[in-house]
N, C-alpha and C positions, 0 to 999 in steps of 0.2 A: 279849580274844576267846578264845574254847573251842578248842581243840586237838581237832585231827580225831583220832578212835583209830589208834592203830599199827593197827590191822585192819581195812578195811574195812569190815567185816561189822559192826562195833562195840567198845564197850567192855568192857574186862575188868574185874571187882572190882576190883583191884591201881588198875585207873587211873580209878575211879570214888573211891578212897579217896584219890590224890593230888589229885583235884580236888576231893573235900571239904578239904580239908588248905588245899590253896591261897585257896580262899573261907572258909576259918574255917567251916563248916558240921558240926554231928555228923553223925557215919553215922546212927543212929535217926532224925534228923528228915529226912535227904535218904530213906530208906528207906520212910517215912509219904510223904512228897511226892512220892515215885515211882510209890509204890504197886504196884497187880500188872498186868505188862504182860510180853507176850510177847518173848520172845528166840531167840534161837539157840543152838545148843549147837553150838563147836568138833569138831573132830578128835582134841583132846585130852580133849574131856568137859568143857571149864569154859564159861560160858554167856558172850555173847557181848551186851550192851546196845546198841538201839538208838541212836543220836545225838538221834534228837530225843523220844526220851523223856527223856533226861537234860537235857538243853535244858531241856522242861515243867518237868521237877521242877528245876530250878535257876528257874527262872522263877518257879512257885509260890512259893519261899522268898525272891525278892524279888530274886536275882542278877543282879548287871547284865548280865551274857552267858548269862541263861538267855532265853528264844524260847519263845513261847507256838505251840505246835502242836494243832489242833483232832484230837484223836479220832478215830479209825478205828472 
């Protein structure tokens, strides 16, 4: 199962890279299957991924704990 982000609000790079890490996925290709979608920008300035865009894009690449979410 996917681990909810330390932040509510979403995932940080750092823990988008441990979860490619954990599924054996490159960053390039989670990046292509992510694709461009809107985020949030922190307090601190670093952007903030939503959970079920990462879901999709784990999905797209076949991940067994990725979750097909329809488009906004």
């Amino acid at each position: 199962m996917l681990k909810d982000p330390k932040d509510p609000r979403g995932y940080t790079s750092e823990e988008i890279k441990e979860i490619c890490k954990k599924y054996k996925i490159h960053w390039k290709k989670f990046k292509k299957a992510f694709g461009c979608n809107t985020c949030i920008v922190a307090e601190d300035n670093t952007p903030r991924f939503y959970k079920c865009d990462v879901e999709r894009a784990l999905y797209t690449l076949g991940c067994k704990d990725g979750r097909f979410h329809i488009w906004d």
